[in-house]
mmCIF file of the N, C-alpha and C atoms, coordinates in Angstrom:
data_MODEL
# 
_entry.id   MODEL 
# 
loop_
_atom_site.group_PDB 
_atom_site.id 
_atom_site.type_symbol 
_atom_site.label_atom_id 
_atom_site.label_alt_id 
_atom_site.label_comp_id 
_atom_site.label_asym_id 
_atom_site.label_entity_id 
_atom_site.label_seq_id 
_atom_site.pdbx_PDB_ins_code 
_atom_site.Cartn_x 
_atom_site.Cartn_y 
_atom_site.Cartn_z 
_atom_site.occupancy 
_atom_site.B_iso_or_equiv 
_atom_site.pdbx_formal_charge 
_atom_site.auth_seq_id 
_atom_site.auth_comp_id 
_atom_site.auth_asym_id 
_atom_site.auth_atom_id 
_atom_site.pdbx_PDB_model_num 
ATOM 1   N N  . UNK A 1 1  ? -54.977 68.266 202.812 1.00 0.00 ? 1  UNK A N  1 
ATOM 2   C CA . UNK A 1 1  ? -54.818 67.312 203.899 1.00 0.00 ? 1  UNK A CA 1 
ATOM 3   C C  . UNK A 1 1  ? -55.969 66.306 203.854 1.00 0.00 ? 1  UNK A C  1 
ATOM 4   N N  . UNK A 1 2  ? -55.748 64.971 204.389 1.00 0.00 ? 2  UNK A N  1 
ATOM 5   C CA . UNK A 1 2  ? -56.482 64.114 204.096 1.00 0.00 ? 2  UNK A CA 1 
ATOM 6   C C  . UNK A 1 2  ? -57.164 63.785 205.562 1.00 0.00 ? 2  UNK A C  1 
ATOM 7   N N  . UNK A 1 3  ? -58.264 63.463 205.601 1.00 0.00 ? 3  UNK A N  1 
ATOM 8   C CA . UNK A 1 3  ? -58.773 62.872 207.085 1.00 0.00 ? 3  UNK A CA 1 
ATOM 9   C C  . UNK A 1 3  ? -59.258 61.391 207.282 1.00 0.00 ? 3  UNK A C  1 
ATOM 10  N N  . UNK A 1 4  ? -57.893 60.862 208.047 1.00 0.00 ? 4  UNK A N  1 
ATOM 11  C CA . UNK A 1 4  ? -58.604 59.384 208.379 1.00 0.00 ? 4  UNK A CA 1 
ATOM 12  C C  . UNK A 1 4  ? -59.008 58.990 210.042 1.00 0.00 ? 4  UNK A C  1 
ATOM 13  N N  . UNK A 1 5  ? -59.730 57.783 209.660 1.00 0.00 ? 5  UNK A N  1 
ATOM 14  C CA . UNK A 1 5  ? -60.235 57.502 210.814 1.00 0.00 ? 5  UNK A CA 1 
ATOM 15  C C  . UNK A 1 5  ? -59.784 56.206 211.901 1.00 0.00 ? 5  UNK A C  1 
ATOM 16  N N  . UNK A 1 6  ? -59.980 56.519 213.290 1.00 0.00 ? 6  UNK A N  1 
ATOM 17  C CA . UNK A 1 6  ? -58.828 55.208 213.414 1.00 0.00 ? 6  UNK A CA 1 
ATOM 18  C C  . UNK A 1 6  ? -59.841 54.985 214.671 1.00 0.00 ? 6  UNK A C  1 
ATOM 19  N N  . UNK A 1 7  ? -59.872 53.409 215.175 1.00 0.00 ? 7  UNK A N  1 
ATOM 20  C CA . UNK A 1 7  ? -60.262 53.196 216.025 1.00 0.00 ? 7  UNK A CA 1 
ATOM 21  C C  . UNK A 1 7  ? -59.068 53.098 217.734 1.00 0.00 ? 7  UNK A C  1 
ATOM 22  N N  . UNK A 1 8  ? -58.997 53.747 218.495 1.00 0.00 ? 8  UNK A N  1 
ATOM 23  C CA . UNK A 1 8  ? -58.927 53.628 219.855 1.00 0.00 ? 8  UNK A CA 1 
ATOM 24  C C  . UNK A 1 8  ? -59.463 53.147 220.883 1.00 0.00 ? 8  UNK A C  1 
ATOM 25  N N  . UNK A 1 9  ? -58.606 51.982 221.514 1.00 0.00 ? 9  UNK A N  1 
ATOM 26  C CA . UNK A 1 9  ? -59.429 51.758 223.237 1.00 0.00 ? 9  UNK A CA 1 
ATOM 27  C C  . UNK A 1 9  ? -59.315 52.386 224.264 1.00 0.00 ? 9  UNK A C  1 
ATOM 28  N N  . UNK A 1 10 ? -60.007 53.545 223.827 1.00 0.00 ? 10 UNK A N  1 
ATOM 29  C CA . UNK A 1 10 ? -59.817 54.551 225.335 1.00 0.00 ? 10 UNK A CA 1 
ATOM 30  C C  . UNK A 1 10 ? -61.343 54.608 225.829 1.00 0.00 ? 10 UNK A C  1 
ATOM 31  N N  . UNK A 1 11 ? -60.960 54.472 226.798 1.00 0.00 ? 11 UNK A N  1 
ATOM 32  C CA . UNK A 1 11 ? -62.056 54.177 228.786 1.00 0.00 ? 11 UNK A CA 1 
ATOM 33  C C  . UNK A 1 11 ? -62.500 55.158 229.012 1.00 0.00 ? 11 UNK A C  1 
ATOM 34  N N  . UNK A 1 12 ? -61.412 56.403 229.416 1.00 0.00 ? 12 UNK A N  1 
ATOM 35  C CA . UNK A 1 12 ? -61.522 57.415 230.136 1.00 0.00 ? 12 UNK A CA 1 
ATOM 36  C C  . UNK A 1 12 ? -61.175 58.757 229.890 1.00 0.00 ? 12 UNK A C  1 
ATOM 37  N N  . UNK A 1 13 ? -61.607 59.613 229.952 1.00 0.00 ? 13 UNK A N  1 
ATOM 38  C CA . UNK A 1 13 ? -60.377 60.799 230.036 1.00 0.00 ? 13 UNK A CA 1 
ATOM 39  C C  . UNK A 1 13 ? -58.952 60.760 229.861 1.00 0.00 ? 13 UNK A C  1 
ATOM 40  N N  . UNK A 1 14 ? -58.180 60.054 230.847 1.00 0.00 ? 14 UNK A N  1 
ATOM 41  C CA . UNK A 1 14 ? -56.567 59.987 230.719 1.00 0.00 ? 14 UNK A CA 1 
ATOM 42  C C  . UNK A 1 14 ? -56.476 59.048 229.427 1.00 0.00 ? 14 UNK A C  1 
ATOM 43  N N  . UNK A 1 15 ? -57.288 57.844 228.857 1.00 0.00 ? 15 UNK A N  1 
ATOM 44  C CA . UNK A 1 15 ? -56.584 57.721 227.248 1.00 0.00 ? 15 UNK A CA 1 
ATOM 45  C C  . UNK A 1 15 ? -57.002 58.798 227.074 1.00 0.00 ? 15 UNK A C  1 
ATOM 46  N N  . UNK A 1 16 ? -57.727 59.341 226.531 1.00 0.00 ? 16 UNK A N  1 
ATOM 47  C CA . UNK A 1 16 ? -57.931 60.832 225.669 1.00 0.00 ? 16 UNK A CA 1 
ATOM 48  C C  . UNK A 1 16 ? -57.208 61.624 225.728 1.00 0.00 ? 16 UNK A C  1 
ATOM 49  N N  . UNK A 1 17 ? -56.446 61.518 227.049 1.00 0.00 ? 17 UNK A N  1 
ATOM 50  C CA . UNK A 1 17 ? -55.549 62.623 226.789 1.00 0.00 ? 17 UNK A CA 1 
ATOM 51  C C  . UNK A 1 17 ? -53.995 62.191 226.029 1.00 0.00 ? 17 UNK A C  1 
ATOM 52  N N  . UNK A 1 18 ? -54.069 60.843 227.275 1.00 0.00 ? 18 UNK A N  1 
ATOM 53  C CA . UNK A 1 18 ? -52.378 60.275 225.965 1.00 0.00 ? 18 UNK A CA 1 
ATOM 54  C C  . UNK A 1 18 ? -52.340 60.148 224.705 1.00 0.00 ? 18 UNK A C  1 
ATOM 55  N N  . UNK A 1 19 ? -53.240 60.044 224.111 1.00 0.00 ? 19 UNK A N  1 
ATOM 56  C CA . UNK A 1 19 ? -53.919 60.262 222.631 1.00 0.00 ? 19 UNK A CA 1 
ATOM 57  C C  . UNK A 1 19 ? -53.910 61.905 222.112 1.00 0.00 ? 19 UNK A C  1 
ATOM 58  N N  . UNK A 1 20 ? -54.233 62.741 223.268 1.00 0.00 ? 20 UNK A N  1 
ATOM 59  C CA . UNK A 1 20 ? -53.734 64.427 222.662 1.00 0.00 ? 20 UNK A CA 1 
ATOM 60  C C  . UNK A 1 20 ? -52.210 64.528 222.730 1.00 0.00 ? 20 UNK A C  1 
ATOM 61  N N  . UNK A 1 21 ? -52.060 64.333 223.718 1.00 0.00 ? 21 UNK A N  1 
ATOM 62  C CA . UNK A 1 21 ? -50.254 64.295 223.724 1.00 0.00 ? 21 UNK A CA 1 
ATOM 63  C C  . UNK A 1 21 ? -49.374 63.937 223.203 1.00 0.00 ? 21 UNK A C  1 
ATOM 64  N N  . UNK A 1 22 ? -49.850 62.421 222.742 1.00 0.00 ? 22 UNK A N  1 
ATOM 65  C CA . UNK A 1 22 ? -48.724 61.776 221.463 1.00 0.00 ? 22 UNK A CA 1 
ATOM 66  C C  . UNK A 1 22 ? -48.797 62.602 220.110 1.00 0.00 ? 22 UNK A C  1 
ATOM 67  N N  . UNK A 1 23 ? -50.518 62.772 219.583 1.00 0.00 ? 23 UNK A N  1 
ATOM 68  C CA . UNK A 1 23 ? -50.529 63.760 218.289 1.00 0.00 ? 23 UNK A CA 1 
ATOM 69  C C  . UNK A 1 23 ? -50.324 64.833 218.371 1.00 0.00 ? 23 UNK A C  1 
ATOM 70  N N  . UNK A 1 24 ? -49.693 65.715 219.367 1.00 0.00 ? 24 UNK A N  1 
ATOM 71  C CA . UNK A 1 24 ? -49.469 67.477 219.396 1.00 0.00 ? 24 UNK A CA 1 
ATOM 72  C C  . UNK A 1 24 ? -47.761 66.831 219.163 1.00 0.00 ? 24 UNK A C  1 
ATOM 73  N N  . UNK A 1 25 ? -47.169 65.921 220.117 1.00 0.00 ? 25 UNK A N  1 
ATOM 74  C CA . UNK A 1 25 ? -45.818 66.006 220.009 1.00 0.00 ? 25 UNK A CA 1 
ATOM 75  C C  . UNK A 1 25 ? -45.381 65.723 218.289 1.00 0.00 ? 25 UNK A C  1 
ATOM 76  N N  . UNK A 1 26 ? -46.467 65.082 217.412 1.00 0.00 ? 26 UNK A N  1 
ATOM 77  C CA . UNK A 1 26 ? -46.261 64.624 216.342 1.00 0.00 ? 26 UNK A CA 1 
ATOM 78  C C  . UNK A 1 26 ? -46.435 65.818 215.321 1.00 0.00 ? 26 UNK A C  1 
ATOM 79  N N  . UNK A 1 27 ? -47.093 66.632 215.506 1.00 0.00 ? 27 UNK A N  1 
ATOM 80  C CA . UNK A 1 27 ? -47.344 68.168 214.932 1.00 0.00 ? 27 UNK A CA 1 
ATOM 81  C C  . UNK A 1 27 ? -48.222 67.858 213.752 1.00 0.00 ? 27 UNK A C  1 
ATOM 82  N N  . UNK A 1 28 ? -48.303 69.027 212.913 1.00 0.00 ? 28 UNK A N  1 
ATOM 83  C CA . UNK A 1 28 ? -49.109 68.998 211.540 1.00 0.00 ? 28 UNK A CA 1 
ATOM 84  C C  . UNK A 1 28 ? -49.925 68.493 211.558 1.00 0.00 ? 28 UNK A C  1 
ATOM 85  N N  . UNK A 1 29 ? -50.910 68.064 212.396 1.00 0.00 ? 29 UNK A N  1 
ATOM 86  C CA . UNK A 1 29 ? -52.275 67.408 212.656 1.00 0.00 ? 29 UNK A CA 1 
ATOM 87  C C  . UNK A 1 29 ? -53.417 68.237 213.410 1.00 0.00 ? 29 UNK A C  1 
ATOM 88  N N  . UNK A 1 30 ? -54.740 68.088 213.123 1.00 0.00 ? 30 UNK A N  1 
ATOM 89  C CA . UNK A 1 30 ? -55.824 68.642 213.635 1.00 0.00 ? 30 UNK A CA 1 
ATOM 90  C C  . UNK A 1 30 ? -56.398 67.097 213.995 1.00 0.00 ? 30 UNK A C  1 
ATOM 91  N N  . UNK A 1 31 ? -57.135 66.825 215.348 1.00 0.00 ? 31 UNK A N  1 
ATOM 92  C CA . UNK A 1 31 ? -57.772 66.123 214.657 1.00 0.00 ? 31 UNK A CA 1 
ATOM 93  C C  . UNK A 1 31 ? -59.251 65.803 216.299 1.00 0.00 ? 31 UNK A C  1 
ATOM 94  N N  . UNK A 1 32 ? -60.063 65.190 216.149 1.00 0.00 ? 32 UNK A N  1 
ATOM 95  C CA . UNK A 1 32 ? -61.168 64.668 217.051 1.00 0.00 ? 32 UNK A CA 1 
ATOM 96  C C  . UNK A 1 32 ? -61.148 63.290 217.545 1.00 0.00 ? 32 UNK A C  1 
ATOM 97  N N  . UNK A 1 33 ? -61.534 63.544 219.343 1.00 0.00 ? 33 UNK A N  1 
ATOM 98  C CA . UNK A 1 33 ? -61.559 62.777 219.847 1.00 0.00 ? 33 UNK A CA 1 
ATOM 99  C C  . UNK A 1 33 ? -62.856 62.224 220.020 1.00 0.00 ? 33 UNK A C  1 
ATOM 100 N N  . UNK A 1 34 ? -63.253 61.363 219.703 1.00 0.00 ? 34 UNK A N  1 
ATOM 101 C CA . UNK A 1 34 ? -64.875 60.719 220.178 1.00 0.00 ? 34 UNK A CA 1 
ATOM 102 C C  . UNK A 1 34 ? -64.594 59.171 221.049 1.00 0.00 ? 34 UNK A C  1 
ATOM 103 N N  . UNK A 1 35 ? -64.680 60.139 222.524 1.00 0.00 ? 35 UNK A N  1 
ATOM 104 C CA . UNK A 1 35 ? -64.128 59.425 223.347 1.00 0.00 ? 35 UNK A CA 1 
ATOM 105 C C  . UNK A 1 35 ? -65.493 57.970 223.378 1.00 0.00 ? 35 UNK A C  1 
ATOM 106 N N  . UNK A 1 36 ? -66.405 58.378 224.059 1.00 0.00 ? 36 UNK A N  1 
ATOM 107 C CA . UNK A 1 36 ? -67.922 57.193 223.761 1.00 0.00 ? 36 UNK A CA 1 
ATOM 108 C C  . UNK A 1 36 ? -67.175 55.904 222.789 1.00 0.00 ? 36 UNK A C  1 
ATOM 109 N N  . UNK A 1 37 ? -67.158 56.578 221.142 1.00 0.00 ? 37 UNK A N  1 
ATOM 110 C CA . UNK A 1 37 ? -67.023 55.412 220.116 1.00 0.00 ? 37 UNK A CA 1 
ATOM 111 C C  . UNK A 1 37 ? -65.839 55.194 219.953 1.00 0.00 ? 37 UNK A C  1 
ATOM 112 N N  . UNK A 1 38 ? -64.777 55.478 220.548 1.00 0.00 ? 38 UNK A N  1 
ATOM 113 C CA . UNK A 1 38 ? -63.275 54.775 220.671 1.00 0.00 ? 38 UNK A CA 1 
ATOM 114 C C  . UNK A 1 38 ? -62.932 54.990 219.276 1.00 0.00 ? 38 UNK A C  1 
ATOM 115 N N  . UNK A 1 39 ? -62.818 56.384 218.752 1.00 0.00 ? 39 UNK A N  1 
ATOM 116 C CA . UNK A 1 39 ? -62.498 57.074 217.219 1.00 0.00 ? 39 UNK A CA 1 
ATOM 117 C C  . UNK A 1 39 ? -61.908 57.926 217.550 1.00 0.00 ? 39 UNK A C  1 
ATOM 118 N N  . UNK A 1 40 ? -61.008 58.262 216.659 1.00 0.00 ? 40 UNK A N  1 
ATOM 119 C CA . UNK A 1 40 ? -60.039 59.437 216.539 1.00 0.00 ? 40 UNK A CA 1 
ATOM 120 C C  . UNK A 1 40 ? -60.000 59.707 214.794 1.00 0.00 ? 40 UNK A C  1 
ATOM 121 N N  . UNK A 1 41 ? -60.620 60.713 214.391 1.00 0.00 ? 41 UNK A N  1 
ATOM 122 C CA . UNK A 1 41 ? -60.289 61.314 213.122 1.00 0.00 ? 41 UNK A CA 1 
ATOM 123 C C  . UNK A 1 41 ? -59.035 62.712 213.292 1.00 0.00 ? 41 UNK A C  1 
ATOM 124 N N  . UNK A 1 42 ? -58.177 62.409 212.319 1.00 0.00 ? 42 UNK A N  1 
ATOM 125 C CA . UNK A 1 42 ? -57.006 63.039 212.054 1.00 0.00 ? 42 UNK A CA 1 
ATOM 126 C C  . UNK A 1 42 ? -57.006 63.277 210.904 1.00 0.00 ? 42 UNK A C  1 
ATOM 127 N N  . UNK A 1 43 ? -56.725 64.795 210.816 1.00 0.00 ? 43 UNK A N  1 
ATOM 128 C CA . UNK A 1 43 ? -56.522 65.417 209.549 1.00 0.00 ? 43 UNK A CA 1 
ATOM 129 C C  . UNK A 1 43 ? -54.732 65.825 209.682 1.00 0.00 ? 43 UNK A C  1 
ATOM 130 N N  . UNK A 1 44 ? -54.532 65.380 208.424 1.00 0.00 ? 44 UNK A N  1 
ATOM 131 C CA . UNK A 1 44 ? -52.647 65.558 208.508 1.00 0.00 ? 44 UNK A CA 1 
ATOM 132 C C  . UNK A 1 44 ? -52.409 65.174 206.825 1.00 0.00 ? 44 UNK A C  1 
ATOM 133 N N  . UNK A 1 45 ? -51.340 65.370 206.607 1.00 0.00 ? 45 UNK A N  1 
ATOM 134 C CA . UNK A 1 45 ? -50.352 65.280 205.642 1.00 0.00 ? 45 UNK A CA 1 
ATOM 135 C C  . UNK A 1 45 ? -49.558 64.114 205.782 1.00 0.00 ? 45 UNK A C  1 
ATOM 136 N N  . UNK A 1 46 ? -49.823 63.518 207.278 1.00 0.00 ? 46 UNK A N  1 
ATOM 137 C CA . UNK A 1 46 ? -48.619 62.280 207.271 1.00 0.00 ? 46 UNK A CA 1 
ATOM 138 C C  . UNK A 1 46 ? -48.707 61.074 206.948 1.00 0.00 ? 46 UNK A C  1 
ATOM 139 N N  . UNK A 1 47 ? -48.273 59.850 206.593 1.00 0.00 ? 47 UNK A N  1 
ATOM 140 C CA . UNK A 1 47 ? -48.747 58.390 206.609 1.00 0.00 ? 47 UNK A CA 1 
ATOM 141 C C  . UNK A 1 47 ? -49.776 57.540 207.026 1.00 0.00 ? 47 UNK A C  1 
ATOM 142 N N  . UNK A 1 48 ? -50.774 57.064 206.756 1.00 0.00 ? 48 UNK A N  1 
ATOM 143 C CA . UNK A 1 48 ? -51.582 56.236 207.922 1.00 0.00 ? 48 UNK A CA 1 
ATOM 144 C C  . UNK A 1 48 ? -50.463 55.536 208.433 1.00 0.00 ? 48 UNK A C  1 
ATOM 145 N N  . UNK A 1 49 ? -49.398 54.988 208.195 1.00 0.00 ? 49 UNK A N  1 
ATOM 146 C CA . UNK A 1 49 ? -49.284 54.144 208.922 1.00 0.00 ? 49 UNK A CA 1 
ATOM 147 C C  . UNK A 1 49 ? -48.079 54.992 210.387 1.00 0.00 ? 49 UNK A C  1 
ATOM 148 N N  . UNK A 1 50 ? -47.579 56.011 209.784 1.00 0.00 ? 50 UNK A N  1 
ATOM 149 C CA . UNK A 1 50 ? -47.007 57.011 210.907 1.00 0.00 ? 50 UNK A CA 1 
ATOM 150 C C  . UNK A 1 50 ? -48.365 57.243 211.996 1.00 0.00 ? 50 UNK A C  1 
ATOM 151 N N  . UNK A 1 51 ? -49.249 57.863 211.628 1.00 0.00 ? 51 UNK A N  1 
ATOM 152 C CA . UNK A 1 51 ? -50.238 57.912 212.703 1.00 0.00 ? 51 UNK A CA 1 
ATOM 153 C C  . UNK A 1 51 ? -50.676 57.108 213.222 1.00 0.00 ? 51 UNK A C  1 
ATOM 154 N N  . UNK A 1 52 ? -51.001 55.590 212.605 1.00 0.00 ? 52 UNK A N  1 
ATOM 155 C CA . UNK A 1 52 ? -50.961 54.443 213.720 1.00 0.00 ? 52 UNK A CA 1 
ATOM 156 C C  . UNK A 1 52 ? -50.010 54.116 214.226 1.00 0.00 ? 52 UNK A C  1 
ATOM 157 N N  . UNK A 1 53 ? -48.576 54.581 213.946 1.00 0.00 ? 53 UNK A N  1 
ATOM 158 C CA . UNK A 1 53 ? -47.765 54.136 215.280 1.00 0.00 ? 53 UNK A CA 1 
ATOM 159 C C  . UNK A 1 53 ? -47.749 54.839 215.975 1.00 0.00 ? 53 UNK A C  1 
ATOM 160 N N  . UNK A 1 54 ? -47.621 56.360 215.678 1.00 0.00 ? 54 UNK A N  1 
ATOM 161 C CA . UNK A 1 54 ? -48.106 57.053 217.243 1.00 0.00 ? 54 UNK A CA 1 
ATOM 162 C C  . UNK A 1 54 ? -49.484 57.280 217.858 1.00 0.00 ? 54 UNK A C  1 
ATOM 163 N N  . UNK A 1 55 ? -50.542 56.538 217.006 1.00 0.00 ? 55 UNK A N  1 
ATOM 164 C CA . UNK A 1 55 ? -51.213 55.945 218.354 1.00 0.00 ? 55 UNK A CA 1 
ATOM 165 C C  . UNK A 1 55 ? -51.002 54.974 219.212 1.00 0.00 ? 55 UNK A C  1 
ATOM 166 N N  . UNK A 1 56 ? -50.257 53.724 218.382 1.00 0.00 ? 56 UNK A N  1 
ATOM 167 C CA . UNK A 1 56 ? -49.867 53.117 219.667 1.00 0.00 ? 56 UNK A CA 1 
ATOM 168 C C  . UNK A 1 56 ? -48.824 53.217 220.645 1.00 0.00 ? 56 UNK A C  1 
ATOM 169 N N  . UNK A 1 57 ? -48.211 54.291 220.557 1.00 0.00 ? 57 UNK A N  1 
ATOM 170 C CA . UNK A 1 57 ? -47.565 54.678 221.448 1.00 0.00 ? 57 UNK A CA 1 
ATOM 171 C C  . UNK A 1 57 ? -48.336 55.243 222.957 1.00 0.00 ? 57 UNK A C  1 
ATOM 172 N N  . UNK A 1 58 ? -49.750 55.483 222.794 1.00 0.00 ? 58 UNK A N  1 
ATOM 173 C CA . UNK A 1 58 ? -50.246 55.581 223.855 1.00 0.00 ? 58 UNK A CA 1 
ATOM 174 C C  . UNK A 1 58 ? -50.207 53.895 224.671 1.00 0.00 ? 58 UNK A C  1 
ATOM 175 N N  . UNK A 1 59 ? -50.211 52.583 224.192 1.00 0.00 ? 59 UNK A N  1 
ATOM 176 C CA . UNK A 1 59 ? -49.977 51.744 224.641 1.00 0.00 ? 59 UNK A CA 1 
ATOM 177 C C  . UNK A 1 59 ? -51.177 51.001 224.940 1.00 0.00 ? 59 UNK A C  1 
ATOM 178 N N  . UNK A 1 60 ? -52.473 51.647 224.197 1.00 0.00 ? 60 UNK A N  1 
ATOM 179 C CA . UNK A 1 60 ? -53.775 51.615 223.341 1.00 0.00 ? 60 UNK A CA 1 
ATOM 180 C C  . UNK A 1 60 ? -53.733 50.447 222.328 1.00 0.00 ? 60 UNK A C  1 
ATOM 181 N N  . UNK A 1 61 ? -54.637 49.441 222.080 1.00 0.00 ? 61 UNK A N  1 
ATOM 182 C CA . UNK A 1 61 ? -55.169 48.956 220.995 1.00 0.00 ? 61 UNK A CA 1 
ATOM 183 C C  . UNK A 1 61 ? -55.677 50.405 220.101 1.00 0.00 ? 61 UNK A C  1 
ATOM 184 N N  . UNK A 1 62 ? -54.828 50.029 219.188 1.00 0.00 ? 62 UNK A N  1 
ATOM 185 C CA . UNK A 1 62 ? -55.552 50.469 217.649 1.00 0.00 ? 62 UNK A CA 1 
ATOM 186 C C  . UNK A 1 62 ? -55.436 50.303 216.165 1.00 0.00 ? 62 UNK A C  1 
ATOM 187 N N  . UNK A 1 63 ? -56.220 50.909 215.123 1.00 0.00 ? 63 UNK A N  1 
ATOM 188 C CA . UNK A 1 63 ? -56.696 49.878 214.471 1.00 0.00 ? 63 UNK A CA 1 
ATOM 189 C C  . UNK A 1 63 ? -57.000 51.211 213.445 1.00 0.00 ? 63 UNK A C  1 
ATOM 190 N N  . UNK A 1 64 ? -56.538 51.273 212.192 1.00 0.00 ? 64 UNK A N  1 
ATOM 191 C CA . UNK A 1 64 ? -56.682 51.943 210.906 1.00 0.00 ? 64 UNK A CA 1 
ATOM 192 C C  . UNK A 1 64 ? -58.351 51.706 210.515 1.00 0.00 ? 64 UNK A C  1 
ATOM 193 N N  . UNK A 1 65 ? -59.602 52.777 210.346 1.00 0.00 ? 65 UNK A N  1 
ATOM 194 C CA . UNK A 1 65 ? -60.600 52.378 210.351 1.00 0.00 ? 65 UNK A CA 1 
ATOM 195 C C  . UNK A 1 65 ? -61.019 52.392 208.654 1.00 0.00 ? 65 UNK A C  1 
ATOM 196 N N  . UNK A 1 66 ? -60.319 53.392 208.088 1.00 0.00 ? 66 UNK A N  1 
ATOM 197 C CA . UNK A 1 66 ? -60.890 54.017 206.935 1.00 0.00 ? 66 UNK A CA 1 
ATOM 198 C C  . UNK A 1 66 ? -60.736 56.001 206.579 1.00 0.00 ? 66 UNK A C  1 
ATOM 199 N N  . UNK A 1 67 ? -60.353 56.275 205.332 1.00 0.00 ? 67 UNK A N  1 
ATOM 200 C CA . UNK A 1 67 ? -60.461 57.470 205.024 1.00 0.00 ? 67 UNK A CA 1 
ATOM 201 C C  . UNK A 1 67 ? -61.612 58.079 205.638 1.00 0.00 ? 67 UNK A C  1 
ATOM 202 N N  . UNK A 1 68 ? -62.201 59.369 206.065 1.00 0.00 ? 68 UNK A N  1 
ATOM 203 C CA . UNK A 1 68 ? -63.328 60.017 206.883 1.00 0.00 ? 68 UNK A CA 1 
ATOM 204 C C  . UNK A 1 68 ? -64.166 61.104 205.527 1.00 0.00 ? 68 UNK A C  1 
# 
């Protein structure tokens, strides 16, 4: 599995969490929230570009940062 890194605009707690919720419903993923630096590293098997659309499904700016 590969781990990339993505940038998120989450504020508060509740993004952090719509951000856990979209990637559990998406499965096969582990991954960290670093709420402070508006990062999310994801370890998965799936597409970058599948995992940036279900980050923006939180309804979040985000933004493909780089492999981790």
């Amino acid at each position: 599995m590969t781990k990339e890194e993505f940038f998120v605009d989450m504020t508060c707690e509740g993004c952090s969490g719509a951000v856990t919720r979209v990637l559990n419903k998406l499965g096969g993923v582990q991954f960290e929230i670093d709420l402070p630096n508006k990062s999310v590293v994801i370890e998965s098997q799936h597409r970058v570009e599948l995992l940036l659309e279900t980050l923006l499904k939180t309804g979040k700016d985000a933004a493909y940062r780089g492999p981790k």
